[in-house]
TORPA-572212 format. One record per residue: residue in three letters; residue number from 1; x, y, z of N, C-alpha, C, O in turn. Coordinates in nm, 3 decimals. Atoms other than C-alpha are relative to their C-alpha. Layout:
N
<pt><pavo>ALA</pavo><senu>NUM</senu><n_px>X</n_px><n_py>Y</n_py><n_pz>Z</n_pz><ca_px>X</ca_px><ca_py>Y</ca_py><ca_pz>Z</ca_pz><c_px>X</c_px><c_py>Y</c_py><c_pz>Z</c_pz><o_px>X</o_px><o_py>Y</o_py><o_pz>Z</o_pz></pt>
...
***
This chain:
69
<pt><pavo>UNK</pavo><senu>1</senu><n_px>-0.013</n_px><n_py>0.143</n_py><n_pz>-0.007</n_pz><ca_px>1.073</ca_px><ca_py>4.190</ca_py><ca_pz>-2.532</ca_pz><c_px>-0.124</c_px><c_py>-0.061</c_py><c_pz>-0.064</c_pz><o_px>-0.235</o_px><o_py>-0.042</o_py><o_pz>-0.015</o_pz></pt>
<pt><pavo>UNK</pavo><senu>2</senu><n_px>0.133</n_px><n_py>0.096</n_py><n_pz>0.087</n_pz><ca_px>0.836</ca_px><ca_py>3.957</ca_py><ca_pz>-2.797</ca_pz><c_px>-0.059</c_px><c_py>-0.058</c_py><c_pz>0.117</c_pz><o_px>-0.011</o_px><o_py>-0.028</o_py><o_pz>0.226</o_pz></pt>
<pt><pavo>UNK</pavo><senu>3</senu><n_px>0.117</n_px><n_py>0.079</n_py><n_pz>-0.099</n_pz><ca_px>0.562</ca_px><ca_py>3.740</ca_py><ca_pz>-2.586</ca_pz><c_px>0.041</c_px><c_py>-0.128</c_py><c_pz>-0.120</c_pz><o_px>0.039</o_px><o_py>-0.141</o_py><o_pz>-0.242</o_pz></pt>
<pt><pavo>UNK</pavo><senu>4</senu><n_px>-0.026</n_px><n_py>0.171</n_py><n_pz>0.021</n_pz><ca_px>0.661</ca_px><ca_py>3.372</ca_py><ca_pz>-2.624</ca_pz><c_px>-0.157</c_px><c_py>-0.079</c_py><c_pz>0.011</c_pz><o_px>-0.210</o_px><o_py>-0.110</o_py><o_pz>0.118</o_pz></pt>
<pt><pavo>UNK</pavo><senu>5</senu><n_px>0.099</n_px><n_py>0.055</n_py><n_pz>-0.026</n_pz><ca_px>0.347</ca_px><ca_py>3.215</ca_py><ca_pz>-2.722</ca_pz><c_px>-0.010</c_px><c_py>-0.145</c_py><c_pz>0.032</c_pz><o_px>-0.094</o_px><o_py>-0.175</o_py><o_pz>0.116</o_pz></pt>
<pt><pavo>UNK</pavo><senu>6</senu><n_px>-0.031</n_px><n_py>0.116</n_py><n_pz>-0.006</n_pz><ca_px>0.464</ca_px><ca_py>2.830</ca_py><ca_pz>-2.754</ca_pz><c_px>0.014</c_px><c_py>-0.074</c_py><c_pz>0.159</c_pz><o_px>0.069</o_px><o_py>-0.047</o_py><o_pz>0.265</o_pz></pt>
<pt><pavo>UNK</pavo><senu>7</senu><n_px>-0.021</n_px><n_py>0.061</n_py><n_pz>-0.169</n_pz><ca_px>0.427</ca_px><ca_py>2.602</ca_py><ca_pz>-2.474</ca_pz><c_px>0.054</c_px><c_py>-0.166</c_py><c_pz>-0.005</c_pz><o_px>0.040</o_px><o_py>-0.234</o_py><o_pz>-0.107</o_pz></pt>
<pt><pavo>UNK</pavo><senu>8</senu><n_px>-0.030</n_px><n_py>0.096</n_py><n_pz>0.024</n_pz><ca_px>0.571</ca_px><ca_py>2.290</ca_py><ca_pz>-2.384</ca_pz><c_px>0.014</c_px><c_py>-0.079</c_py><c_pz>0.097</c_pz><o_px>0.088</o_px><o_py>-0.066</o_py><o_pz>0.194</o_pz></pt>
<pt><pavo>UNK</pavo><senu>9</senu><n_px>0.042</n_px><n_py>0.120</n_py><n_pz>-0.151</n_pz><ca_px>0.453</ca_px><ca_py>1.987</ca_py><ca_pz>-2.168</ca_pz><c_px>0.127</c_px><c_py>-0.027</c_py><c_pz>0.028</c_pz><o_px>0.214</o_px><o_py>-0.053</o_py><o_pz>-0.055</o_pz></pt>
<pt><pavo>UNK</pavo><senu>10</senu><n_px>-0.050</n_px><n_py>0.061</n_py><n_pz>-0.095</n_pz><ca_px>0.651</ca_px><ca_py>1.907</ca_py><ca_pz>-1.876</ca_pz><c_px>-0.057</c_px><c_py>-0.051</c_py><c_pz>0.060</c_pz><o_px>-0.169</o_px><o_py>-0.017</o_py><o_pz>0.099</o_pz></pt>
<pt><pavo>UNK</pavo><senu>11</senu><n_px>0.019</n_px><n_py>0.069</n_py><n_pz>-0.099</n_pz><ca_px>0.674</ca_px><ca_py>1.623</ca_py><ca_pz>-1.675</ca_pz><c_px>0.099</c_px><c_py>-0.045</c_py><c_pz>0.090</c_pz><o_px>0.209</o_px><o_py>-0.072</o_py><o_pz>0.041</o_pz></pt>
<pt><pavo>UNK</pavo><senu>12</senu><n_px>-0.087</n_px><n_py>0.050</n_py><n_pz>-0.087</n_pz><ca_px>0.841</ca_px><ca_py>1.511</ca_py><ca_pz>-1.354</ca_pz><c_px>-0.036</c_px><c_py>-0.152</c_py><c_pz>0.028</c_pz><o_px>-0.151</o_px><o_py>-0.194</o_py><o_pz>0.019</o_pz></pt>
<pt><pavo>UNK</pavo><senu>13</senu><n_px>0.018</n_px><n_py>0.113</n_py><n_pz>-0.086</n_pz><ca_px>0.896</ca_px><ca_py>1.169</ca_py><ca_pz>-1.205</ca_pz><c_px>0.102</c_px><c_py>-0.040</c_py><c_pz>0.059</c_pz><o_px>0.214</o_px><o_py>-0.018</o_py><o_pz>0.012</o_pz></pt>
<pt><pavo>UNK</pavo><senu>14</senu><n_px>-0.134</n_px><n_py>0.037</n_py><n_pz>-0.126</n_pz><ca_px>1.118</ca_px><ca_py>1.038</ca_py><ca_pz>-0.928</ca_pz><c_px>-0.096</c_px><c_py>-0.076</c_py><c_pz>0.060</c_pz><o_px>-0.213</o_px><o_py>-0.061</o_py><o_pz>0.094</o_pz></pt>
<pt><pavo>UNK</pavo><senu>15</senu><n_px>0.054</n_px><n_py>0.096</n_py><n_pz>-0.099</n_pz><ca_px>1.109</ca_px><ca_py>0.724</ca_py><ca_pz>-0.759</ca_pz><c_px>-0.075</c_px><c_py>-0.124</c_py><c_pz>-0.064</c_pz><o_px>-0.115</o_px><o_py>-0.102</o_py><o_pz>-0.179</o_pz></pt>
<pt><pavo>UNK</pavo><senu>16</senu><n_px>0.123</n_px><n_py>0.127</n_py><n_pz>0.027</n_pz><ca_px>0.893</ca_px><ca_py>0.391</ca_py><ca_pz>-0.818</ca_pz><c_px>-0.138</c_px><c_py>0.055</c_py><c_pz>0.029</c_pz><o_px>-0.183</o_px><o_py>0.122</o_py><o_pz>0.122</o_pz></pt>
<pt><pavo>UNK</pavo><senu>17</senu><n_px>0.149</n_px><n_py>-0.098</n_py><n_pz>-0.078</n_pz><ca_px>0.540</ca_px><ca_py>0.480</ca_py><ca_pz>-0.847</ca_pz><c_px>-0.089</c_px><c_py>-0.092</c_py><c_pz>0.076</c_pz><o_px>-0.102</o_px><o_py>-0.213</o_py><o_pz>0.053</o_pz></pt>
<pt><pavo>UNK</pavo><senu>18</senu><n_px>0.047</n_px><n_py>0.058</n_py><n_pz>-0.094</n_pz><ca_px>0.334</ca_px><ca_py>0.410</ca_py><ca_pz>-0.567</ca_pz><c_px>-0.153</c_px><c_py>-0.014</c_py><c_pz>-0.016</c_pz><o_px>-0.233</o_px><o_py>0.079</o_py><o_pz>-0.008</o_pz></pt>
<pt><pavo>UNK</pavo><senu>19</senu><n_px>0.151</n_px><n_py>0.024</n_py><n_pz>0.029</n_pz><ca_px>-0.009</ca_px><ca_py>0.196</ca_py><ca_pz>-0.645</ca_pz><c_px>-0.068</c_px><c_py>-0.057</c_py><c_pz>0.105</c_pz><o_px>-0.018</o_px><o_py>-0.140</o_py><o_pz>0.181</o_pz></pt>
<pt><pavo>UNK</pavo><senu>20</senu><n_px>0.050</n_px><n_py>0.067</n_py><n_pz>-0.072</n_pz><ca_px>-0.285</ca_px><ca_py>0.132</ca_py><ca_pz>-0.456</ca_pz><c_px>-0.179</c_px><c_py>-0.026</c_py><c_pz>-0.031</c_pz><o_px>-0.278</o_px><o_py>0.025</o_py><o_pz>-0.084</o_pz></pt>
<pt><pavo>UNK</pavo><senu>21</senu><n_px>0.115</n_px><n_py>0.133</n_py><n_pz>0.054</n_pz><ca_px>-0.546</ca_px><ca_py>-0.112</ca_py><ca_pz>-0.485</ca_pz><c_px>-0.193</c_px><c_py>0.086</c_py><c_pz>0.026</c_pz><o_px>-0.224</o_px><o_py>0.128</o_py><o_pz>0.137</o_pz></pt>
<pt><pavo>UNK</pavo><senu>22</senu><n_px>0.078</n_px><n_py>-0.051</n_py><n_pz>-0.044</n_pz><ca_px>-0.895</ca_px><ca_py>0.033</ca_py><ca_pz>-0.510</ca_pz><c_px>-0.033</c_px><c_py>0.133</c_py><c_pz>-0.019</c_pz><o_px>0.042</o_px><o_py>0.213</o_py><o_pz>-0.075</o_pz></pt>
<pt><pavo>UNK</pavo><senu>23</senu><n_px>0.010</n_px><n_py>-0.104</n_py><n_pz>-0.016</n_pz><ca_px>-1.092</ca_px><ca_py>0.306</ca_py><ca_pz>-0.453</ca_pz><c_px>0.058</c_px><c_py>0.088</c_py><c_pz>0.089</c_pz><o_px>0.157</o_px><o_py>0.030</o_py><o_pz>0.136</o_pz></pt>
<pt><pavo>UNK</pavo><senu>24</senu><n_px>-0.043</n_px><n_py>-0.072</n_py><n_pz>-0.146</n_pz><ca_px>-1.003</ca_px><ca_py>0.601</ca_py><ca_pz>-0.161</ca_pz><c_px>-0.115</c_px><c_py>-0.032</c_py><c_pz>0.118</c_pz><o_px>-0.236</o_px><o_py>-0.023</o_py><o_pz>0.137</o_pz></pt>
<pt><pavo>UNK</pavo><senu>25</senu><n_px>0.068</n_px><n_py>0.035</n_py><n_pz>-0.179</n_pz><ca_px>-1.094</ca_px><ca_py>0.501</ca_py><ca_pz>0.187</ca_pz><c_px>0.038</c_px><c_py>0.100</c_py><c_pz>0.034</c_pz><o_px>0.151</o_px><o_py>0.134</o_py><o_pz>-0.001</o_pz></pt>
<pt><pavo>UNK</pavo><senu>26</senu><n_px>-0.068</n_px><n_py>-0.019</n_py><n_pz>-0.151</n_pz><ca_px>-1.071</ca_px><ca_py>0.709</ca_py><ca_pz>0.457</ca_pz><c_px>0.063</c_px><c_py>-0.068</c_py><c_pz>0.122</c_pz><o_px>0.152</o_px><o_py>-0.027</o_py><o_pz>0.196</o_pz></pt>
<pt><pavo>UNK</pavo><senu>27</senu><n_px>-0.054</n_px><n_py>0.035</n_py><n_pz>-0.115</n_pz><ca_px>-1.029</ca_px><ca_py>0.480</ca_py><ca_pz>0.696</ca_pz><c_px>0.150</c_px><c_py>-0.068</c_py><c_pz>-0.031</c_pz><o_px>0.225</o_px><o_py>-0.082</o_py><o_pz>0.066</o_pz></pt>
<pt><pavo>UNK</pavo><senu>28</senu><n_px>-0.171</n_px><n_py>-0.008</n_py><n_pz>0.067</n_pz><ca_px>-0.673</ca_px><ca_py>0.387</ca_py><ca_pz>0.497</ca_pz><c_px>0.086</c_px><c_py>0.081</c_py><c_pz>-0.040</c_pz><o_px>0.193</o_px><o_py>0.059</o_py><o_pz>-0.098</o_pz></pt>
<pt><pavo>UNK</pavo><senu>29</senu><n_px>-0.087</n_px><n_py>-0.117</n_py><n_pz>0.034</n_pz><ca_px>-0.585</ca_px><ca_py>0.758</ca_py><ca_pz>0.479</ca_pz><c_px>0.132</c_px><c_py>-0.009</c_py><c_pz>0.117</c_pz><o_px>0.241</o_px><o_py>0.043</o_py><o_pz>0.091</o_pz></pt>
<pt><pavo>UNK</pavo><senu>30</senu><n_px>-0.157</n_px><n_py>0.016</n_py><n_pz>-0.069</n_pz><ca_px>-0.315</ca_px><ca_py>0.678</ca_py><ca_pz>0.765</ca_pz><c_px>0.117</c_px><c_py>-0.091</c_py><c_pz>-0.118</c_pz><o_px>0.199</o_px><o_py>-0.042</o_py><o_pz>-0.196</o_pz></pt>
<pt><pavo>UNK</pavo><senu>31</senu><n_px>-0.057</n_px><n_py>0.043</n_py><n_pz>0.044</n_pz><ca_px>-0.164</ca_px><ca_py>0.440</ca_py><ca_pz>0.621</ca_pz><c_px>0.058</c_px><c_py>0.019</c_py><c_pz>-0.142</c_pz><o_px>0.176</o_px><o_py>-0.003</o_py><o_pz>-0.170</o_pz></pt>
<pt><pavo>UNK</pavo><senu>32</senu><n_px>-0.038</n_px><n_py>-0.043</n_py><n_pz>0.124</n_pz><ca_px>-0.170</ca_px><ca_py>0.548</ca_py><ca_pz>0.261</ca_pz><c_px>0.125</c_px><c_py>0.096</c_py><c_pz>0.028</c_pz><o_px>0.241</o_px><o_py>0.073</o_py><o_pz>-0.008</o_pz></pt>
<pt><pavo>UNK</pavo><senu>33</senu><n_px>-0.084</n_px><n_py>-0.083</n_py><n_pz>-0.027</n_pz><ca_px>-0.017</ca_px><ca_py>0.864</ca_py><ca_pz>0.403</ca_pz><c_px>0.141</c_px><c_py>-0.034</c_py><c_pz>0.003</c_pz><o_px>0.231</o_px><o_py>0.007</o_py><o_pz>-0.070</o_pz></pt>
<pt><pavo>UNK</pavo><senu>34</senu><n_px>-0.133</n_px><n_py>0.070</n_py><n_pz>-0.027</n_pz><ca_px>0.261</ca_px><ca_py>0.665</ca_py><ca_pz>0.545</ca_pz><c_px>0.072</c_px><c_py>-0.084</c_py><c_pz>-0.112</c_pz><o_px>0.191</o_px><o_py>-0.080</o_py><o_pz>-0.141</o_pz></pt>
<pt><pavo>UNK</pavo><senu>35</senu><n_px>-0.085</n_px><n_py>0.061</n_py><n_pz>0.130</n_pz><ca_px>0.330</ca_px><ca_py>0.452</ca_py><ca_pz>0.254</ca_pz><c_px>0.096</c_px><c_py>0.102</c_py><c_pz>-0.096</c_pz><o_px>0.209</o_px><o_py>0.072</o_py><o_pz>-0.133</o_pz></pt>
<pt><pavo>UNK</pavo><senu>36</senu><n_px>-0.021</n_px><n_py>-0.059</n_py><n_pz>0.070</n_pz><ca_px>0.368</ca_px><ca_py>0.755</ca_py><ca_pz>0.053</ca_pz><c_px>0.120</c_px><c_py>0.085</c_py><c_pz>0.060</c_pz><o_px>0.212</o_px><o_py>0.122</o_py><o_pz>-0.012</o_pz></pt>
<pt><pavo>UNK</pavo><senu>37</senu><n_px>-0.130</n_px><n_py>-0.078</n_py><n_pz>-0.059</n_pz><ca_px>0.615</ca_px><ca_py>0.945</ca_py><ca_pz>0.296</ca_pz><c_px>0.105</c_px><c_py>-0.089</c_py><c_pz>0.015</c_pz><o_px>0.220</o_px><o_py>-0.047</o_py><o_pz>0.016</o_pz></pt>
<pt><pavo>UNK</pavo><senu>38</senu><n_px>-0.107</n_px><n_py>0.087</n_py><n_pz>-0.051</n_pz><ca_px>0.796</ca_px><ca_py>0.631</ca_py><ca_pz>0.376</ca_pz><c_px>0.097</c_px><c_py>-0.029</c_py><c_pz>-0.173</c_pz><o_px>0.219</o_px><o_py>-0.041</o_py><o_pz>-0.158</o_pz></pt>
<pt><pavo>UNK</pavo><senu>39</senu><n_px>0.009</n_px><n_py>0.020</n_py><n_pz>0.106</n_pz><ca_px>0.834</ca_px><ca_py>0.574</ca_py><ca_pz>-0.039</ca_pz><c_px>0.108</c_px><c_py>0.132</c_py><c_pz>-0.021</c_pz><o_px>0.223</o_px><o_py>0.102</o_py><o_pz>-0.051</o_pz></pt>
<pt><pavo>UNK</pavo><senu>40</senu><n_px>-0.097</n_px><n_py>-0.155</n_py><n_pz>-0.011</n_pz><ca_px>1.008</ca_px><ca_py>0.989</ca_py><ca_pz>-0.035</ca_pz><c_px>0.093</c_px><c_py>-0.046</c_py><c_pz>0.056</c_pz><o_px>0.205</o_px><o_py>-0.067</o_py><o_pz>0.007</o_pz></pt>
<pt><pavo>UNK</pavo><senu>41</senu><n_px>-0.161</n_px><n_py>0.047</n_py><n_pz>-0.077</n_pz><ca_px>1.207</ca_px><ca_py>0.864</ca_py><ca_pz>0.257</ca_pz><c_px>0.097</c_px><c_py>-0.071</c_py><c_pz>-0.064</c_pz><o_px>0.200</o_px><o_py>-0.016</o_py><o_pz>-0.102</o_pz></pt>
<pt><pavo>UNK</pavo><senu>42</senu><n_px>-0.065</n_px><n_py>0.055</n_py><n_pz>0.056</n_pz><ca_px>1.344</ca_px><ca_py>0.607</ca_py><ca_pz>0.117</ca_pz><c_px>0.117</c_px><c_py>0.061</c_py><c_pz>-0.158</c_pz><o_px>0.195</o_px><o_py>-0.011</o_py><o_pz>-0.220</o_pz></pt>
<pt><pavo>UNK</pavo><senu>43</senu><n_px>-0.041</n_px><n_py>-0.072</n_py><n_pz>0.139</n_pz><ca_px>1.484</ca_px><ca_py>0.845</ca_py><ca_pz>-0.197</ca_pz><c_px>0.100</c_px><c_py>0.098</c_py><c_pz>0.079</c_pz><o_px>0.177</o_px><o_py>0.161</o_py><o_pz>0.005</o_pz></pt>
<pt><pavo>UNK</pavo><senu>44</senu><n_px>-0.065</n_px><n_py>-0.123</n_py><n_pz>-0.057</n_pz><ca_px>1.662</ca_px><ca_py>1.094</ca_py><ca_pz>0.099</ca_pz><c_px>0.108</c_px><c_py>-0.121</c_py><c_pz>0.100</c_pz><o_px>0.084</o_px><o_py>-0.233</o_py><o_pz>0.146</o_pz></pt>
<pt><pavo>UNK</pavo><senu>45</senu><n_px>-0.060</n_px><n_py>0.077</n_py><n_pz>-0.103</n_pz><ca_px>1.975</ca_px><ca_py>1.000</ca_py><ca_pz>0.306</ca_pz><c_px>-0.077</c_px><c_py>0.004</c_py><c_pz>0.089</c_pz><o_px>-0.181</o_px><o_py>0.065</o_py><o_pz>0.116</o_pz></pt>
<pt><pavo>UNK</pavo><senu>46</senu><n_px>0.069</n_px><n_py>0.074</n_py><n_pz>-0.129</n_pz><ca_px>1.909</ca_px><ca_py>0.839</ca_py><ca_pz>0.578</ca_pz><c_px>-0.040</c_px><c_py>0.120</c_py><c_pz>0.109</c_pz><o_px>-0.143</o_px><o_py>0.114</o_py><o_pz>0.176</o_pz></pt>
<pt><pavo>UNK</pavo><senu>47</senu><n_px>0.007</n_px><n_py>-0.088</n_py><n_pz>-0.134</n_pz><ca_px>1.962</ca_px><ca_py>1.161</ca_py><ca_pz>0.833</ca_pz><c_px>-0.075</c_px><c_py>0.085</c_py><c_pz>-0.099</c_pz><o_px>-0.028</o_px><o_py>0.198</o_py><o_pz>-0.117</o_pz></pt>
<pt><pavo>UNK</pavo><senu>48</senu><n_px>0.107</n_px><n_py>-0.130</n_py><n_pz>0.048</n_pz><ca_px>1.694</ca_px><ca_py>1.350</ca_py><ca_pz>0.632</ca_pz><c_px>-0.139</c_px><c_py>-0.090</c_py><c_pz>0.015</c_pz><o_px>-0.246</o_px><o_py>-0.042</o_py><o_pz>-0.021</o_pz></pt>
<pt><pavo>UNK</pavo><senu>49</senu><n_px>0.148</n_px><n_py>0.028</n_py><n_pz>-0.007</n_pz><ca_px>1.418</ca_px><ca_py>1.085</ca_py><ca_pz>0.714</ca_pz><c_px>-0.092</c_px><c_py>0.016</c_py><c_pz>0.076</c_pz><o_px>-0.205</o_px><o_py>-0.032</o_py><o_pz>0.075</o_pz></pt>
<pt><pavo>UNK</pavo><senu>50</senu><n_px>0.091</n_px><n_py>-0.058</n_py><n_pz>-0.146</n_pz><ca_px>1.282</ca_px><ca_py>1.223</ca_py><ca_pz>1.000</ca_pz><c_px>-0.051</c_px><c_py>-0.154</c_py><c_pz>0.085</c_pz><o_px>0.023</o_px><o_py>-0.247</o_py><o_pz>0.114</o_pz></pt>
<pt><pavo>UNK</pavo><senu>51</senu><n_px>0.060</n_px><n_py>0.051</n_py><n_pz>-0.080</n_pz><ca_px>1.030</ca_px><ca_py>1.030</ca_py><ca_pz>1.188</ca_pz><c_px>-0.039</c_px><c_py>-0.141</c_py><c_pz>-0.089</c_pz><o_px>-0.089</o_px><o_py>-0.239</o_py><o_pz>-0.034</o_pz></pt>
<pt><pavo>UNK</pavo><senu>52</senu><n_px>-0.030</n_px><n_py>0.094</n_py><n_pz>0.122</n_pz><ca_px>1.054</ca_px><ca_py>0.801</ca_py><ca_pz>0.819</ca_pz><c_px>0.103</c_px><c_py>-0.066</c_py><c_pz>-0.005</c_pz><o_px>0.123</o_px><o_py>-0.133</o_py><o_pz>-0.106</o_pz></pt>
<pt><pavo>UNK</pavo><senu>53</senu><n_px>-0.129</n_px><n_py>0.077</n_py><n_pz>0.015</n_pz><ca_px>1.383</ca_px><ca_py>0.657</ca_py><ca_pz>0.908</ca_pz><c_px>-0.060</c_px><c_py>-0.154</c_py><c_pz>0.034</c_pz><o_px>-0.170</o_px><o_py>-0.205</o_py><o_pz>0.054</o_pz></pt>
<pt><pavo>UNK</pavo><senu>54</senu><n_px>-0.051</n_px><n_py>0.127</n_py><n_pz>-0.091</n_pz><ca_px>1.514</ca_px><ca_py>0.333</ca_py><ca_pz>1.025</ca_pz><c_px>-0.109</c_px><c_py>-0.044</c_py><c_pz>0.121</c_pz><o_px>-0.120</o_px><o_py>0.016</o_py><o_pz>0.227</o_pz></pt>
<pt><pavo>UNK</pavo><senu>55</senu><n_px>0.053</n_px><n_py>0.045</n_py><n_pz>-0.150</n_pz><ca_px>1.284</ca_px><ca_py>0.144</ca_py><ca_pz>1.262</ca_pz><c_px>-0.122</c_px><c_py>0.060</c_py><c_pz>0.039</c_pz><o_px>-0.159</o_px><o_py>0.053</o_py><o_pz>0.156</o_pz></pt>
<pt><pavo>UNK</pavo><senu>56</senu><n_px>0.111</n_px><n_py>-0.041</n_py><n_pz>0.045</n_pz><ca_px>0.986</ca_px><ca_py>0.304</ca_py><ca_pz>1.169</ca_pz><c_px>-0.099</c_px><c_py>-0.068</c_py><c_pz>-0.034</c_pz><o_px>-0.205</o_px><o_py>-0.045</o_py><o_pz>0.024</o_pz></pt>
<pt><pavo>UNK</pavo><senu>57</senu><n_px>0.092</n_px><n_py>0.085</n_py><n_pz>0.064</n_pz><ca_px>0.799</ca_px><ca_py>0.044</ca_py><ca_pz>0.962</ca_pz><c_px>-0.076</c_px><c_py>-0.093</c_py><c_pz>0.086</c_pz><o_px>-0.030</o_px><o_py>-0.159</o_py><o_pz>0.179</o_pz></pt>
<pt><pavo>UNK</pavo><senu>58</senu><n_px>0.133</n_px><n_py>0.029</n_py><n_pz>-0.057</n_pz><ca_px>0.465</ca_px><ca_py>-0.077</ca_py><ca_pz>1.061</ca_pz><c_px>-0.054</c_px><c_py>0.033</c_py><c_pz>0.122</c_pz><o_px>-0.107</o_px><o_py>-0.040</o_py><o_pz>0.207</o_pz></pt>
<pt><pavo>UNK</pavo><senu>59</senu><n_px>0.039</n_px><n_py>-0.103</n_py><n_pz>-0.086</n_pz><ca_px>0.398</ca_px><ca_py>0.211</ca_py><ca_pz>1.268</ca_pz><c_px>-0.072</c_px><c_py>0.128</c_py><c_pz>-0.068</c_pz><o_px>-0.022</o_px><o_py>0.192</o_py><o_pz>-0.160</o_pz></pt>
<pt><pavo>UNK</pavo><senu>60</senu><n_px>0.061</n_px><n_py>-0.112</n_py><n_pz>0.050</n_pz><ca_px>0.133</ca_px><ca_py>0.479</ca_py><ca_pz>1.214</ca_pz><c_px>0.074</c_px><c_py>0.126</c_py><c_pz>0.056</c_pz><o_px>0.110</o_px><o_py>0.121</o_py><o_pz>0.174</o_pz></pt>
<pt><pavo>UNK</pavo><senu>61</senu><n_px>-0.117</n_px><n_py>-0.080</n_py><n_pz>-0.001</n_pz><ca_px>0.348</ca_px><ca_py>0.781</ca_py><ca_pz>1.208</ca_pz><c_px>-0.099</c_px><c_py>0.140</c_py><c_pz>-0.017</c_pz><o_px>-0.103</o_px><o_py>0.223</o_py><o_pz>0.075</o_pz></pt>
<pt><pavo>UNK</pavo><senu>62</senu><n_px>0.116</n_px><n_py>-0.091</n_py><n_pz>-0.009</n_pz><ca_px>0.059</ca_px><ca_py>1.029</ca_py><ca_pz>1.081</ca_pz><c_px>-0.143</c_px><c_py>-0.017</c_py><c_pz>0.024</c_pz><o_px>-0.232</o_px><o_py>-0.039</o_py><o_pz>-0.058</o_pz></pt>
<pt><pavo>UNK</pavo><senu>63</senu><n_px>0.177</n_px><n_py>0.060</n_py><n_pz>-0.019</n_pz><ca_px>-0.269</ca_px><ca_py>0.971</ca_py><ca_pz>1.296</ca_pz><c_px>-0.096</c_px><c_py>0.096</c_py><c_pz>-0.004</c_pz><o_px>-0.093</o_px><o_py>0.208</o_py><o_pz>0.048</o_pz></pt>
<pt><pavo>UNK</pavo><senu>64</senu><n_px>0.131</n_px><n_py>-0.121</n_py><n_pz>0.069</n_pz><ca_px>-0.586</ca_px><ca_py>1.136</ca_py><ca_pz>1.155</ca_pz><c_px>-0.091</c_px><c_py>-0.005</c_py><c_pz>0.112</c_pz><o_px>-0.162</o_px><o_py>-0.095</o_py><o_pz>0.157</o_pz></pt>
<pt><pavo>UNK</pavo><senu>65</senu><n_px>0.100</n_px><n_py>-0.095</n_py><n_pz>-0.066</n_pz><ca_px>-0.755</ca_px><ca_py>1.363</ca_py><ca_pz>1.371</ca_pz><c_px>-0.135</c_px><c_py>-0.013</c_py><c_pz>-0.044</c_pz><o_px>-0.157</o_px><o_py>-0.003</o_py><o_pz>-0.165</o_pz></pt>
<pt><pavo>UNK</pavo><senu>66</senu><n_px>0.128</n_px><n_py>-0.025</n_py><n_pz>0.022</n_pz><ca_px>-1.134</ca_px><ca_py>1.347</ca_py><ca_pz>1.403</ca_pz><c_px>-0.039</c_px><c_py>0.170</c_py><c_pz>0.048</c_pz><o_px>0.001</o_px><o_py>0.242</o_py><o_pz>0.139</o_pz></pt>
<pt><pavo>UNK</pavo><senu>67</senu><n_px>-0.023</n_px><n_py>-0.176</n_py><n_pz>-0.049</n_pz><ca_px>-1.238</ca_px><ca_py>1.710</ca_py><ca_pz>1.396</ca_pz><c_px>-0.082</c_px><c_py>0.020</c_py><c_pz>0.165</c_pz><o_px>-0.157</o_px><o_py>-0.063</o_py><o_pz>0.218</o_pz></pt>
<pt><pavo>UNK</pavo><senu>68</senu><n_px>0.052</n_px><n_py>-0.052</n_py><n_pz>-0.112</n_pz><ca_px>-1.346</ca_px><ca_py>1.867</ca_py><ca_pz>1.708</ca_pz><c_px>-0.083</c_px><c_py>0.098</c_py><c_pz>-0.041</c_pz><o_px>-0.051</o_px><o_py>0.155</o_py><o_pz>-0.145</o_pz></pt>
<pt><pavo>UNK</pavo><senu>69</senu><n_px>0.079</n_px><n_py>-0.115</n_py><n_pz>-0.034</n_pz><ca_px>-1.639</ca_px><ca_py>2.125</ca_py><ca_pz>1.775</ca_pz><c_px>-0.025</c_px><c_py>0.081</c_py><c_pz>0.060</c_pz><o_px>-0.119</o_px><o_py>0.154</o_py><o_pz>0.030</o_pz></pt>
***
């Protein structure tokens, strides 16, 4: 079998892309989080959104752990 040297950019995209204002905070990593899963959800029926469904919105859904020692 020859060796295929040629390559060829791929790209994916799905969905509206999701911008946000700024640099990275931590203290807006919840919420980012959530924007960004709720943004997926929205792309899956409804009975695949988990804890991202219906009746969800403007609720922290993933809350960030401070580490322990």
């Amino acid at each position: 079998m020859g060796r295929h040297t040629d390559r060829t950019d791929l790209g994916v995209e799905f969905g509206a892309p999701i911008e946000f204002d700024g640099r990275a905070d931590p203290r807006q990593a919840e919420a980012c989080t959530d924007r960004i899963m709720r943004g997926i959800a929205a792309m899956l029926p409804e009975r695949y959104r988990g804890a991202y469904g219906p009746g969800s919105e403007g609720q922290t859904v993933v809350a960030r752990q401070e580490p322990t020692e």
